[in-house]
N, C-alpha and C positions, 0 to 999 in steps of 0.2 A: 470555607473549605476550598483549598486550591486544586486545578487538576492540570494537566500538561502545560507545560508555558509558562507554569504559573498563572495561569486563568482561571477564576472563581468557576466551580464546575455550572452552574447555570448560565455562564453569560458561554462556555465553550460548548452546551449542547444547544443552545439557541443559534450559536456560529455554525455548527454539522448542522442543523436541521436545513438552513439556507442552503448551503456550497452541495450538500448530498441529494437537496430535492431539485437545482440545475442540474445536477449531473444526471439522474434517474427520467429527466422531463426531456434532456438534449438528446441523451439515448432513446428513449421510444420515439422523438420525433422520427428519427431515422430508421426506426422498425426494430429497434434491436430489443431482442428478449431478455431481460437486466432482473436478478435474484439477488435475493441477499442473504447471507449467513451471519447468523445474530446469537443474541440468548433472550431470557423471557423477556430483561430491560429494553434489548431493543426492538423489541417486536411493538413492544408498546411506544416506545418512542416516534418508530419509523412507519407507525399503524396510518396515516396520512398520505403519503407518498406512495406511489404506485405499481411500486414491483410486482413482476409478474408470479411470482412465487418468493416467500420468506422461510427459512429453515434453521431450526434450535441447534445447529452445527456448534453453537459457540458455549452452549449452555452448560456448565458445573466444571470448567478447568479455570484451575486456582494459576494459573501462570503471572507473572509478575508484568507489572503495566510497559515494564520498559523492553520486555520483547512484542514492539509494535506488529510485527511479524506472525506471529504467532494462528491469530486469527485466518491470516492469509493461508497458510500453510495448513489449514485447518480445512477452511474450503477450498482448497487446491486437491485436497483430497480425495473431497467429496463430489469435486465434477468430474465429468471425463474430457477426457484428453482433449485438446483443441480449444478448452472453453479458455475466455478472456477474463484474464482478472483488472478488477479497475477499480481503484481508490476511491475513499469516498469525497473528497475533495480533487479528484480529479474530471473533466468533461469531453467526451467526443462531441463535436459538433459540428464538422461539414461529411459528407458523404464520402469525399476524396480519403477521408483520414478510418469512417469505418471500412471503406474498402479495401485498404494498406493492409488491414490489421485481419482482415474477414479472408481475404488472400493470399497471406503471406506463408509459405509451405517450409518458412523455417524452422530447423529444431525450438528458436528461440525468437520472438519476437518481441521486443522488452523496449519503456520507455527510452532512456538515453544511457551514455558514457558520461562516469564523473571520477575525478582526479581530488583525492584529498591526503598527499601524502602524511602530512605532520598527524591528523585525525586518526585516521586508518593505524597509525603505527602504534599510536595512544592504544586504541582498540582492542587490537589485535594481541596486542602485550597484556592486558588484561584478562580478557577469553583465553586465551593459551595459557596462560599462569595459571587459571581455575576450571582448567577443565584436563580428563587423560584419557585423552582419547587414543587408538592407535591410527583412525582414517585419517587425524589430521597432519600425520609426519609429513608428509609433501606439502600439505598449506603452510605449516610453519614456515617452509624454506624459500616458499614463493615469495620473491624480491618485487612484487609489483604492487603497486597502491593503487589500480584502477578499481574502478564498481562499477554495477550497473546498479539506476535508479529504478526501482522498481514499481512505481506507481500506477504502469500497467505492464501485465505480463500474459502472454500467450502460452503456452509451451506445446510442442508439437511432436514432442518426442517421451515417450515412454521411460528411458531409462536414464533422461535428463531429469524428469519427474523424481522418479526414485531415489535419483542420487542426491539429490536438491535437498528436496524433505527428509528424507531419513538424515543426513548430515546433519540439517537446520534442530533436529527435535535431539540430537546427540551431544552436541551444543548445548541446547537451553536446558534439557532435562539435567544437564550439570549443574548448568549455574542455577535454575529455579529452586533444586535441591540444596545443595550447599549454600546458597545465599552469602558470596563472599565479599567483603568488606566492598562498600563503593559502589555495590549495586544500585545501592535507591541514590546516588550522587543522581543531580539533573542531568550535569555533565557524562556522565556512563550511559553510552548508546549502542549498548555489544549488539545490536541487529544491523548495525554498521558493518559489521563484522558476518555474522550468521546469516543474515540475508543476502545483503549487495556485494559483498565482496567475495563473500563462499560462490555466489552466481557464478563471477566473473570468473572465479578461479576453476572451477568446472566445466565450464565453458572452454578456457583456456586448453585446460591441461586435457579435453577428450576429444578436442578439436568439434564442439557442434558448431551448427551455424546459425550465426546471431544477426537478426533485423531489427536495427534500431530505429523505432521510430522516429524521433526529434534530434537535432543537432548537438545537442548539452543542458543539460542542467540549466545552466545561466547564459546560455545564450540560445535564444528563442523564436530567430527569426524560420525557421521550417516545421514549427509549433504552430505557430502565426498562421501561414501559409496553408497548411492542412486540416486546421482548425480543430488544436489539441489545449488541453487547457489543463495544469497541476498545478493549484495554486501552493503556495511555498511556506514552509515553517507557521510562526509566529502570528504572521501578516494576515492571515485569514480569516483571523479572529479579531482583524482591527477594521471591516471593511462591509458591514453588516448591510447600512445602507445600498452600499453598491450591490450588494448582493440579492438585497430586495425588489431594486428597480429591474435589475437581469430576470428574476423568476417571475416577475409581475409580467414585463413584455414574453415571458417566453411560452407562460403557462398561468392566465390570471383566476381560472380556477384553484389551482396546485397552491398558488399563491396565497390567495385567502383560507385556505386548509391550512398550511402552514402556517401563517401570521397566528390562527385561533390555538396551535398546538403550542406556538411561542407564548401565548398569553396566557394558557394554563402552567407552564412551567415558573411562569415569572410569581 
């Protein structure tokens, strides 16, 4: 059985159990209070690792796998205002970079800026052909291909919140329903669209104000420096080892939990 990436789905929940329990072990080194919004499979999966609280937020929506988003917006919901969302392959880890983000009194405090015009336009033309909406007459007309990546996001602002999520669920609730041709393509990634780009375009068009953390996407050098860490695509799940030697030096208890949770799954 295949699952994102085309990755046998046991070798890519043995790749989350690594990259999610550095992230969960680099945040409490730093004191940070880190939850997670799951359903019953993940509670059992993620029963090892050491959240300070786990919540069935995610549990009985039939939503389609290719709105990655979904979940996000899910618990974005469910906190209040100010809380940080943080991917699960994504890592805080010097203090300089939680204090960026624990400080930061912007409407909007959000990983980086990314440019994909030829992607985006593919997207966009897809989402708008199958969906009728009326909020989205101005996105349509929006001539601009930026996104914001979202792999951590703050939001400080109330009616940034609302506009966000209700857009994002008006969007998907289209296409989850209708299920229009080219949905299940690998290549169809309408949260391109629904997430990072609707951000940006919100952002734009109501004028909040945006703290971005890291330089870009693919270039990483004040990632480095603050010690922020999103590991990318594909690559994540080719890199196990390295992953293993990181949570052993970081946490070699957490580590041996882990290692025993990989070997029941195997």
């Amino acid at each position: 059985m295949q699952g994102r990436f085309e990755q046998p789905v046991n070798k890519q929940l043995i790749s989350t159990l690594l990259f999610t329990s550095i992230g969960v072990a680099a945040a409490k080194k730093l004191g940070i209070e880190i939850v997670l919004h799951t359903d019953e499979y993940g509670v059992r999966l993620f029963e090892c690792i050491p959240y300070n609280n786990m919540y069935l937020t995610l549990e009985g929506h039939g939503i389609n796998r290719q709105f990655w988003a979904s979940g996000k917006m899910l618990a974005l919901a469910k906190e209040p205002l100010g809380s940080c969302h943080l991917d699960l392959d994504a890592w805080i880890k010097f203090t300089i970079c939680r204090d960026i983000i624990l400080g930061s009194n912007a409407d909007l405090i959000i990983q980086s800026l990314e440019e994909s015009r030829d992607t985006y336009e593919r997207i966009k033309e897809f989402v708008f052909t199958n969906i009728n909406t009326p909020v989205f007459v101005d996105l349509k007309r929006a001539n601009n291909f930026k996104a914001y990546n979202c792999g951590l996001v703050k939001i400080n602002n109330q009616m940034l919140k609302n506009k966000w999520i209700n857009a994002y669920w008006k969007i998907i609730d289209q296409l989850n329903s209708k299920k229009p041709p080219g949905l299940e393509d690998k290549y169809c990634v309408p949260d391109l669209v629904s997430e990072q780009w609707l951000v940006f375009q919100l952002c734009e068009q109501n004028n909040f104000k945006v703290e971005l953390l890291c330089d870009g996407w693919y270039s990483q050098e004040r990632a480095k420096k603050i010690g922020y860490t999103h590991l990318i695509s594909e690559q994540k799940y080719n890199i196990d080892d390295e992953l293993k030697r990181v949570l052993l030096k970081l946490d070699e208890s957490l580590f041996h939990k882990v290692m025993k949770k990989i070997d029941d799954l195997r």
